[in-house]
N, C-alpha and C positions, 0 to 999 in steps of 0.2 A: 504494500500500500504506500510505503515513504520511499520506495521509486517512482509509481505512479506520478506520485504528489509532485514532487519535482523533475521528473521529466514534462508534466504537463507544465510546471511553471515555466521550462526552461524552453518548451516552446511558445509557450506566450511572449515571454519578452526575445526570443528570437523574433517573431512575429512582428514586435512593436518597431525592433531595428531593420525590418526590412524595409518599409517605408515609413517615416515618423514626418515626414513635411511633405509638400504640395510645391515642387516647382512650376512655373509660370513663365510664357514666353508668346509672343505676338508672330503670326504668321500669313501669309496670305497667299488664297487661289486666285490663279491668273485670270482674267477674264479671256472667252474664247467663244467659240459656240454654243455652249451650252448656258453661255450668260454670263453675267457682269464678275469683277473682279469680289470677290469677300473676304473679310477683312477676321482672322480668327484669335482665340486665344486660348492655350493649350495648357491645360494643368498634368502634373505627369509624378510618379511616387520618384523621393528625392529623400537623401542620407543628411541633407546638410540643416541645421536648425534655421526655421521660418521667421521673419522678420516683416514688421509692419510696411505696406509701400502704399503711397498715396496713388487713388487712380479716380482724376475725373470726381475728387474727393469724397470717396467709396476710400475703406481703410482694406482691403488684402495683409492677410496673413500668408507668406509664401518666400520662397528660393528665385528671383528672375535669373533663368538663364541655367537652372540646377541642371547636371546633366542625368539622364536617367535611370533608376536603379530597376533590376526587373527584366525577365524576358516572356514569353507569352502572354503579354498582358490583357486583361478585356478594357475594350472601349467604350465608351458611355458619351452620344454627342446631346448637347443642349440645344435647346429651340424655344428662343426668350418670345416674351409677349408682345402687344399691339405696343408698338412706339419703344421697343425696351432696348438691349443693347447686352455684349456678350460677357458682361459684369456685374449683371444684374443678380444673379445668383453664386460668387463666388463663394460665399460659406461654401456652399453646398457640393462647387468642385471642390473644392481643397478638401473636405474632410472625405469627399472621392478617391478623389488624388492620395490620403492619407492613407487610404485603406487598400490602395494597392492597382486604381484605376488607371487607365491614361483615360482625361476628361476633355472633349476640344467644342467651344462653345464659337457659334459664329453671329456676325452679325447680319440680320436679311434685311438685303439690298432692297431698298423703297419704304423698308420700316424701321427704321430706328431710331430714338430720339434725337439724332443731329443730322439725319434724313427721311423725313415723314412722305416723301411726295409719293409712293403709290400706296399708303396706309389703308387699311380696309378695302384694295378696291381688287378687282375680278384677278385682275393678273398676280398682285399677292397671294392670294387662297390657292393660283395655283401653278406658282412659282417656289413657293414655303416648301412642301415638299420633295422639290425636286434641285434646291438650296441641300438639304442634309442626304440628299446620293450625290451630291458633287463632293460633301462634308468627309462623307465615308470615301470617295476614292479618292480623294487625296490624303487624308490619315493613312489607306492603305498603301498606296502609290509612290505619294509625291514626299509623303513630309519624312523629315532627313532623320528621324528613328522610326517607319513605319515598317521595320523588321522584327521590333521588339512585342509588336503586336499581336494579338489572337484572332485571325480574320472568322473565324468561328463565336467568339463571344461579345459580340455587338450588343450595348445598349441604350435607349435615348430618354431623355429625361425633357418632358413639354410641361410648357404654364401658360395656360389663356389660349393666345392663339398659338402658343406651341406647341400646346396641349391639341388642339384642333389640326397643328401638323403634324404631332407624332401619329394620332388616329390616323390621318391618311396613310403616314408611311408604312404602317404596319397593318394595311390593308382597309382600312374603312373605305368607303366610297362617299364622299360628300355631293350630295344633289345639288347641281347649281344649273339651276333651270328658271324659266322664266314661270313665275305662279307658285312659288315653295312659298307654303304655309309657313309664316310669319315675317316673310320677306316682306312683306307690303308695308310692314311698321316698325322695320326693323331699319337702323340711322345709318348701317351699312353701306358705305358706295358702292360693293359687290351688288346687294339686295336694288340698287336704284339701276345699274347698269344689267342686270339682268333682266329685271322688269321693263328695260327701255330695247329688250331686243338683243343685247348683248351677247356672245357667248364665249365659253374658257378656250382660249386660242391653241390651246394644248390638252392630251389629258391631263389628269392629277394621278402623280404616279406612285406607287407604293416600293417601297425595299426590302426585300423577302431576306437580307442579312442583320437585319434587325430583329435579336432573339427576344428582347422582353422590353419594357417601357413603362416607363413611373408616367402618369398623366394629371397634371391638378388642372382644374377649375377649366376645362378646356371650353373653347369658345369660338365660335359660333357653336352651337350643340344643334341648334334646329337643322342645319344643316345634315346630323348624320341621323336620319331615321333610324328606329330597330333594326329593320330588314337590310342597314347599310350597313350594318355591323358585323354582318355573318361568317364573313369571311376574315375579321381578326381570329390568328388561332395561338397567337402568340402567347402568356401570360402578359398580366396588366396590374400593376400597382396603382389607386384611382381616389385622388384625393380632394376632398370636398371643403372648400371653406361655408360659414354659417347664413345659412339666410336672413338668421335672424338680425346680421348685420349688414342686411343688402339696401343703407342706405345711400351706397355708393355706387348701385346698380349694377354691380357685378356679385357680388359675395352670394356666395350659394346657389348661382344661377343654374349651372350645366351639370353637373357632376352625376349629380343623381337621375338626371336624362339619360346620360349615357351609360350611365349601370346597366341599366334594363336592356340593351341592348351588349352586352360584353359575358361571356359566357365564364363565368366563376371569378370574376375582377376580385383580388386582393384590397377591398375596402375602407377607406379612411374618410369620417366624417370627423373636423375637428373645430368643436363646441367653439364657439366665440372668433375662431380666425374671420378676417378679412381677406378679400383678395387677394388684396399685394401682403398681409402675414406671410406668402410664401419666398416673400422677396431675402436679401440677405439684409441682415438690419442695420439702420440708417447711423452714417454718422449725424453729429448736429449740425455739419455744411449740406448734409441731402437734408435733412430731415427739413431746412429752412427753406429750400430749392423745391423740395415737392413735398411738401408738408401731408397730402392726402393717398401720398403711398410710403411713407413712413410712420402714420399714427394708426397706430392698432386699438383695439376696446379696452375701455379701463378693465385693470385686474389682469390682461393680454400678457403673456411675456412672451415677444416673439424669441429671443436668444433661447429661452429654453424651451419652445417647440421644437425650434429647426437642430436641438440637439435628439430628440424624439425623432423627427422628422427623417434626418442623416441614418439613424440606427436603424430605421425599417427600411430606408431605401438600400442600405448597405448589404442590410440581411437578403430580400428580396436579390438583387442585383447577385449576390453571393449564390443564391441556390438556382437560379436562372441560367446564369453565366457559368459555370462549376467548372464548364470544359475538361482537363483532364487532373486540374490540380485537386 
């Protein structure tokens, strides 16, 4: 029994020294035919101790430039919300990255807070998707450690309309037709250019290397009927903030739509979040910048959700991805 004991310790803290930081490094897909240039940021398991770095005054805890520790590694790409940007969520790669991930978040062209101009409209909805399979071949391809990777254990992590482009990629079908029930009242540019005759210049494409996928609050939801769900066969982590705080007209909108349509979704409703609760939490420079996606509900502790938060997506991600380790 006092081998056990410590051989199990001694692979724990083996364990801890294998990745203990989050390195961090900025890279980018060239543009070509398949569409514009994107701008990425890559979290990766790293030996060296994490240090605060200011960005865009979001505080990062991370290694820039650490080099990689690690070989098979699983990937996990992010797919940020309406108008958000590929930093919106770094708690959430880092403590990725910590646990043994290579994490590559991008920024989608026409939506991001310091480029709004095709925001909500037809060609985002379905472009979004077809942004994270350029994501994935060049993680596998192009980017100068995509040897160290496990092209078998692919994961994506969406929020809002990320959450609306991981569903695509991992097969939903999003109806975008002219007369979709709640188009007609919905503030969407997609929903008015549809209704005006419009149609998706391309299909909306799915990625069949994508093995599981965490989804919060995903958005448009009326967009994926039941029947357009059937063909997800992937596992799905599916997380809901509250309605009862949907004075921001988002919180607790989609989530529970798209349940019913997801065959055994790994469920999370969490009492009191807000929307952007899934964001990473504000310094007092954001929190003065956008005050109404940094203030969460009194009593709210977003810090010690997103450590809740981290641990299930961790676990999830761990028994999903498993590959051969």
């Amino acid at each position: 029994m006092r081998l056990v004991i410590l051989l199990t310790a001694f692979c724990f803290v083996l364990e801890l020294t294998v990745a203990n930081a989050a390195g961090v490094k900025n890279f980018d897909i060239p543009a070509g035919g398949m569409g514009p240039a994107i701008r990425l940021l890559v979290w990766t398991p790293c030996a060296e101790t994490p240090r605060e770095m200011d960005a865009r005054g979001a505080i990062f805890l991370a290694v820039p430039g650490c080099a990689v520790t690690g070989e098979k590694l699983p990937l996990i790409v992010i797919s940020h919300g309406r108008r958000g940007w590929f930093g919106g969520h770094h708690d959430t790669a880092a403590a990725l990255a910590d646990a043994g991930f290579v994490v590559a978040a991008l920024n989608h062209p026409g939506d991001t807070w310091r480029d709004a101009s095709r925001t909500d409209s037809l060609s985002v909805l379905v472009e979004r998707p077809a942004d994270i399979k350029r994501l994935i071949d060049y993680m596998l391809d192009g980017w100068p450690d995509a040897a160290r990777i496990d092209a078998q254990r692919i994961g994506l992590y969406g929020f809002s309309f990320g959450g609306y482009t991981g569903l695509a990629v991992i097969g939903g079908h999003p109806d975008l037709r002219k007369g979709l029930p709640n188009c007609a009242t919905s503030s969407l540019l997609a929903c008015k250019q549809l209704e005006n005759g419009e149609a998706p210049g391309q299909p909306v494409t799915s990625d069949p290397r994508v093995r599981a996928a965490v989804i919060v609050d995903p958005y448009p939801a009326f967009v994926f009927p039941e029947k357009n769900l059937k063909e997800v066969a992937v596992p799905v982590q599916l997380w809901s903030s509250d309605p009862a705080q949907n004075g921001d007209g988002l919180s607790g909108c989609c989530a529970a739509a798209i349940k019913q349509g997801l065959p055994r979704p790994d469920y999370h409703f969490v009492t009191n979040a807000k929307h952007f609760s899934f964001l990473a939490t504000c310094t007092p420079k954001e929190a003065q910048g956008n005050p109404s996606a940094c203030t969460d509900a009194p009593g709210f502790d977003r810090h010690d959700f997103h450590q809740h938060l981290h641990a299930e997506m961790i676990r999830f991600f761990r028994q999903h991805l498993a590959g051969s380790q």
